[in-house]
C-alpha positions in Angstrom: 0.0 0.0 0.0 1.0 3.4 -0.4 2.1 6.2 2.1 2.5 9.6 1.9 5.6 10.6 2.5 5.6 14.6 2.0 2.7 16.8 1.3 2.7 20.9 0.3 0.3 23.2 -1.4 1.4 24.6 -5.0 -0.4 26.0 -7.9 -0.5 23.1 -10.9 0.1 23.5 -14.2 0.8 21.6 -17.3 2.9 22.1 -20.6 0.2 23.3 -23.6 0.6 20.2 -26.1 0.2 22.3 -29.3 2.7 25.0 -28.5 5.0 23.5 -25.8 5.2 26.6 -24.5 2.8 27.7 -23.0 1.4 26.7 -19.2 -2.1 25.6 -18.8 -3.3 25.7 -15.3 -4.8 23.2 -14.2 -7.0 23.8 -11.2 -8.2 27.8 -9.8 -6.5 27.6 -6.8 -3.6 25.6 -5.1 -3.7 22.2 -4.3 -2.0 19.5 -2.1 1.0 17.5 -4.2 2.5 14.9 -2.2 5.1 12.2 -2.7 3.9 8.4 -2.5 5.9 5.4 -1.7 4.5 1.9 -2.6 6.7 -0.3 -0.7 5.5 -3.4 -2.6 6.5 -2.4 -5.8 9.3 -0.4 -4.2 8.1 2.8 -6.6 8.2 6.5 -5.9 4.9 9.0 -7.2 4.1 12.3 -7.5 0.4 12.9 -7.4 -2.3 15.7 -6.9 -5.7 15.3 -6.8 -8.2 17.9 -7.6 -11.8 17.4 -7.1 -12.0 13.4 -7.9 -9.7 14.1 -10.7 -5.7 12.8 -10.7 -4.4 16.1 -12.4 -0.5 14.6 -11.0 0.2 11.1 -11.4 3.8 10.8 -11.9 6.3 8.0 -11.3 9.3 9.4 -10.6 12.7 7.5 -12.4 16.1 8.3 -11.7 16.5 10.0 -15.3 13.7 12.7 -14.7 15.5 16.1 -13.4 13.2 19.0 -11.5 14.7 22.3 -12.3 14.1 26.2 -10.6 12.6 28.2 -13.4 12.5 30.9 -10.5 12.5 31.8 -7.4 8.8 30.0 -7.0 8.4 27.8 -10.0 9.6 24.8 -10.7 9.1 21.9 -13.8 9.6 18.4 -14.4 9.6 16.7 -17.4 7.2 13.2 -17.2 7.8 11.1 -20.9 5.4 8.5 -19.7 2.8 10.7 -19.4 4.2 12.5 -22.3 3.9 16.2 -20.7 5.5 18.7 -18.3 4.2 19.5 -15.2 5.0 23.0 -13.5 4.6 24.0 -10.1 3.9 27.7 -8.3 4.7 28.0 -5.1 3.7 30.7 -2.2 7.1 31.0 -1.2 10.7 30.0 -2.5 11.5 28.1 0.7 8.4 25.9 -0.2 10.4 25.8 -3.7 13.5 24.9 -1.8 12.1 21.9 -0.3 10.2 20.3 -3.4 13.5 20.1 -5.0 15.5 18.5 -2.1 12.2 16.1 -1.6 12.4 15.5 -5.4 16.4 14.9 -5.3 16.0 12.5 -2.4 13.2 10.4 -4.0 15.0 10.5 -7.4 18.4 8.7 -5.8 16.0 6.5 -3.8 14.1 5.2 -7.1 17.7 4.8 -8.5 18.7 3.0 -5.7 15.8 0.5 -6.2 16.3 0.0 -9.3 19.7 -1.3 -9.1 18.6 -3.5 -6.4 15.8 -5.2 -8.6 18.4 -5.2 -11.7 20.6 -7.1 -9.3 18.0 -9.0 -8.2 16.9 -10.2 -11.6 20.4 -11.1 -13.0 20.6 -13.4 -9.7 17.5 -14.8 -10.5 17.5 -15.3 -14.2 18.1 -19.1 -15.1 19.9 -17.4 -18.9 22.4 -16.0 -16.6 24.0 -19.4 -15.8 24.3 -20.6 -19.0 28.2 -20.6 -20.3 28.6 -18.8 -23.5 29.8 -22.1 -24.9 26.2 -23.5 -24.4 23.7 -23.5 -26.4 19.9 -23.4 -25.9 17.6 -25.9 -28.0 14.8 -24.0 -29.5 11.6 -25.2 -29.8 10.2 -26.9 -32.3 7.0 -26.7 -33.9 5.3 -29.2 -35.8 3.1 -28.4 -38.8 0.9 -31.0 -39.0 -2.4 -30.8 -37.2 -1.8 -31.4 -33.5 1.1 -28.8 -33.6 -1.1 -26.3 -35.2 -3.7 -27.0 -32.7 -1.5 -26.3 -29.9 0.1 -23.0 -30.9 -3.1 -21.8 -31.7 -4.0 -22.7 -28.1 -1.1 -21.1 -26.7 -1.4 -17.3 -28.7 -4.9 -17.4 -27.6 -4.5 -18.5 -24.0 -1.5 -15.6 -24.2 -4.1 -13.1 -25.5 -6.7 -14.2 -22.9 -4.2 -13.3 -20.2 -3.0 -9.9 -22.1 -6.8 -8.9 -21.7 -6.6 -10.2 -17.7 -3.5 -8.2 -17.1 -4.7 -4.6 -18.7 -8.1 -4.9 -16.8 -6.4 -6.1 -13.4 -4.0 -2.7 -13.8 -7.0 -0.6 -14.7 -8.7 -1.9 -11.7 -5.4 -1.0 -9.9 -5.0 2.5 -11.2 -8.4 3.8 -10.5 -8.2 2.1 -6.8 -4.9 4.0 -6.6 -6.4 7.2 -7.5 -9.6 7.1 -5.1 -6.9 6.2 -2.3 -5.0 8.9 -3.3 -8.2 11.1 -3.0 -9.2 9.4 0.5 -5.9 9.9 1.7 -5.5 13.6 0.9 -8.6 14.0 2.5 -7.6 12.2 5.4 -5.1 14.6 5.4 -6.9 17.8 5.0 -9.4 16.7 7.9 -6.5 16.0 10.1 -4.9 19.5 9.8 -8.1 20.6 10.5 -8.8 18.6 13.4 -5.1 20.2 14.2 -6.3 23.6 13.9 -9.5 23.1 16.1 -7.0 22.1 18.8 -4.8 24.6 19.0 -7.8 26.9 19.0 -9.1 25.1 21.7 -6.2 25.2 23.9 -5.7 28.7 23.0 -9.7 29.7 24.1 -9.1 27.5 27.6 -5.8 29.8 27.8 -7.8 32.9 27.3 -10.3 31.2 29.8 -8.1 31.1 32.4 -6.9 34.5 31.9 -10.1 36.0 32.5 -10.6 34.2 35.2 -7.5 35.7 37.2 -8.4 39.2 35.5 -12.0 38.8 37.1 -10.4 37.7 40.6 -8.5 41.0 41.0 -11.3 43.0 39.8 -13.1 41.8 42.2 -10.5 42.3 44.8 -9.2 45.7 43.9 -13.6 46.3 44.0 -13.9 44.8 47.7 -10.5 47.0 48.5 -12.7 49.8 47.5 -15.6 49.2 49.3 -13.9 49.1 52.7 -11.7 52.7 51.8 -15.3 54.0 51.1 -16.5 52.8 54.0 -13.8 54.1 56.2 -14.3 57.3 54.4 -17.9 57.9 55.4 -17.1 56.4 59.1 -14.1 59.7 58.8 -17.2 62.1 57.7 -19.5 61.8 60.5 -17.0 62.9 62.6 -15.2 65.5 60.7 -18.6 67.2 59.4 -17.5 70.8 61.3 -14.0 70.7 60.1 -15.4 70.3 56.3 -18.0 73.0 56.7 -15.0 75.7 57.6 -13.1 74.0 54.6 -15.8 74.7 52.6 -16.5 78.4 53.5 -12.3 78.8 53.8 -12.5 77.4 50.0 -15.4 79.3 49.1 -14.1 82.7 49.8 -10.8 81.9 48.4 -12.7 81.1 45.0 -14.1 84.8 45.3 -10.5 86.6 45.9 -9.2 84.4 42.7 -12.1 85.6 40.9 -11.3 89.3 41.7 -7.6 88.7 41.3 -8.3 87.6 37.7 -11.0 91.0 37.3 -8.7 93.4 38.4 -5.4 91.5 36.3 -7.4 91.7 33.4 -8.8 95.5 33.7 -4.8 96.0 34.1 -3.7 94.7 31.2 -6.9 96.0 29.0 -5.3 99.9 29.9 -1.9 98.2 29.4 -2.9 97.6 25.6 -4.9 101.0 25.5 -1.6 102.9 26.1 -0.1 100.8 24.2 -2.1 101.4 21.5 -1.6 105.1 21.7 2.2 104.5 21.8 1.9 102.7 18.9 -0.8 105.4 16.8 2.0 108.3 17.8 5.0 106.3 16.3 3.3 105.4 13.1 2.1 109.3 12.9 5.8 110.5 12.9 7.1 107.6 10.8 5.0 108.7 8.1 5.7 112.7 8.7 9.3 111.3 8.0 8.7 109.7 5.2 6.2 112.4 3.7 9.3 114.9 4.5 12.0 112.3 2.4 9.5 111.8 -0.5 9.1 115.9 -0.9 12.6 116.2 -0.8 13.6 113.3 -3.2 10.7 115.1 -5.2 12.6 118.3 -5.4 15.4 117.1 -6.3 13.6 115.3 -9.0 12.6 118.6 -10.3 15.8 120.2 -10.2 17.0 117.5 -12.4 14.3 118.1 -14.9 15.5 122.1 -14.9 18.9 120.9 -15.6 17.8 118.4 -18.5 15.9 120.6 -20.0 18.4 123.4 -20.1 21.2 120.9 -21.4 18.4 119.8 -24.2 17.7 123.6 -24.9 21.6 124.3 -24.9 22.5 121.6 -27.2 19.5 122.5 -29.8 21.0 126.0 -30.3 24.3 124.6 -30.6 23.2 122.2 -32.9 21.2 124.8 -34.9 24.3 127.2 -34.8 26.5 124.4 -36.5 23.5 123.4 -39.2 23.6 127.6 -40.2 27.3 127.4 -40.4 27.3 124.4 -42.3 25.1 126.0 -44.8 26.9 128.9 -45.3 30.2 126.9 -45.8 28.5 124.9 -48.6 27.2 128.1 -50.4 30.6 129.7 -50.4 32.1 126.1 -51.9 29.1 126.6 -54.3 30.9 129.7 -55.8 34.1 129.2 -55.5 33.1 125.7 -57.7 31.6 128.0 -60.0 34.3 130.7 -60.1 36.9 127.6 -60.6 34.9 126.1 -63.8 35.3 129.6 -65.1 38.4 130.0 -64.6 39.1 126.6 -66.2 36.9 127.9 -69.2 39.2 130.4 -69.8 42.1 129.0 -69.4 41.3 126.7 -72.4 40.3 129.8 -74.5 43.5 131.3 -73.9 45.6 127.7 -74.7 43.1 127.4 -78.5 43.9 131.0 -79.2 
């Protein structure tokens, strides 16, 4: 029979068989993948059940390899099944373990398997046969009785073909629903685990408010008696807490008047303060009126001066446009007087 031998919750997918690339999830939500051991047939198995569906049912052989795809996923290659199955885990220590669980099982399967090779070659009658010998083969008659038995024999062969595939189908699908049973098993035992430790924690609790409730009711009857010894104090003291009361009474009256006459004080306080503070800004801004109408007449002494520079340098300028003029009307005539001169000249050189 087989045990479970490690159990852990990951997300299942397998390889999509027309790309072989892509993932196909196979369930909505994580499910429980555990490693079986059958100690009959001394095989190793992955397998994950979902629903009453075997969506992992993987025998595990010393040449398959798991490999980190990243820091939470992980894949394995299964030929038998003739797929790829992928794994997403909620953390990568989860990750971590799969893949030592996986490593361990792996050398294990490889282990057994050299035992039962080593087994079988002990066991096999061919194996003490010399290689001088030779083995007689059978021989097989033609005639009628021969024919009669070989046809005998393939279908008695057949016959037992048929027997074998329906006892392993039989086998398979009583695997599977143990497989489900079992990770139910599994699931109701971590719950029952969970109901205990919220039961020891509620008795904890329990007990806590118990001992809370005992010095309540303690520090309560501690109460009681100082109340008591109080009012037994009262009766006797009743004149002494009259005076205190008049004592406190007319001391509440002098603070009262304390406070009227501290805040009258500081209400003329910030009346002459105000005044203080009207007469300052009044001469600040006589000051400032008095700057501005002197910064104003110097403004307007400038302008005088501009203006007299700008009238200045106008008459100059007109001055020099007159003299200019008269320069170019006597450079006029002496042009004039030159050409006739020149005129001459030439008269004077032809004659």
């Amino acid at each position: 029979r087989e045990q479970p031998i490690f159990s852990t919750r990951a997300h299942v997918f397998q390889i999509d068989p027309a790309t072989k690339r892509n993932w196909i999830p196979a369930s909505k939500h994580a499910l429980t993948v555990s490693y079986f051991y059958d100690a009959t047939r001394n095989v190793y198995r992955i397998i994950s059940v979902g629903g009453t569906k075997a969506i992992i049912n993987s025998t595990i052989t010393p040449n398959m390899t798991f490999t980190k795809t990243s820091q939470k996923f992980g894949q394995w290659a299964d030929s038998r099944a003739n797929t790829v199955y992928g794994l997403g885990f909620a953390s990568e220590q989860h990750l971590s373990q799969f893949a030592e669980k996986f490593q361990e099982v792996k050398e294990a399967a490889r282990l057994a398997r050299e035992k039962s090779q080593d087994k079988t070659e002990l066991t096999n009658p061919a194996l003490n046969i010399t290689s001088h010998q030779v083995l007689p083969s059978p021989i097989i008659s033609s005639n009628g009785p021969g024919e009669d038995k070989l046809f005998r024999s393939q279908s008695a062969d057949v016959e037992i073909t048929t027997e074998k595939e329906r006892l392993k189908k039989m086998l398979s699908e009583g695997s599977v629903s143990e497989v489900q049973w079992e990770a139910e098993f599994f699931s109701l035992q971590d719950n029952n685990n969970k109901l205990v430790a919220a039961l020891h924690e509620a008795n904890a609790n329990v007990d806590q408010w118990k001992k809370q409730l005992t010095a309540y009711q303690e520090e309560t009857e501690t109460l009681r008696q100082r109340v008591a010894e109080l009012e037994s104090q009262g009766t006797h003291d009743s004149s002494s807490e009259n005076n205190k009361e008049e004592l406190s009474q007319t001391l509440e009256e002098l603070e009262l008047l304390i406070k009227a006459k501290d805040e009258e004080i500081q209400m003329l306080k910030s009346q002459k303060c105000g005044r203080w503070e009207a007469e300052g800004e009044r001469e600040e801004t006589l000051q400032k009126l008095q700057e501005l109408e002197a910064r104003n007449a110097e403004l307007e002494q400038r302008l005088h001066l501009a203006e007299q520079t700008l009238a200045e340098t106008l008459a100059e300028r007109e001055k020099m446009h007159n003299e200019v003029t008269k320069v170019a009307e006597i450079m006029d005539v002496k042009i004039f007087e030159l050409s006739e001169l020149r005129q001459g000249l030439a008269k004077l050189v032809e004659s």
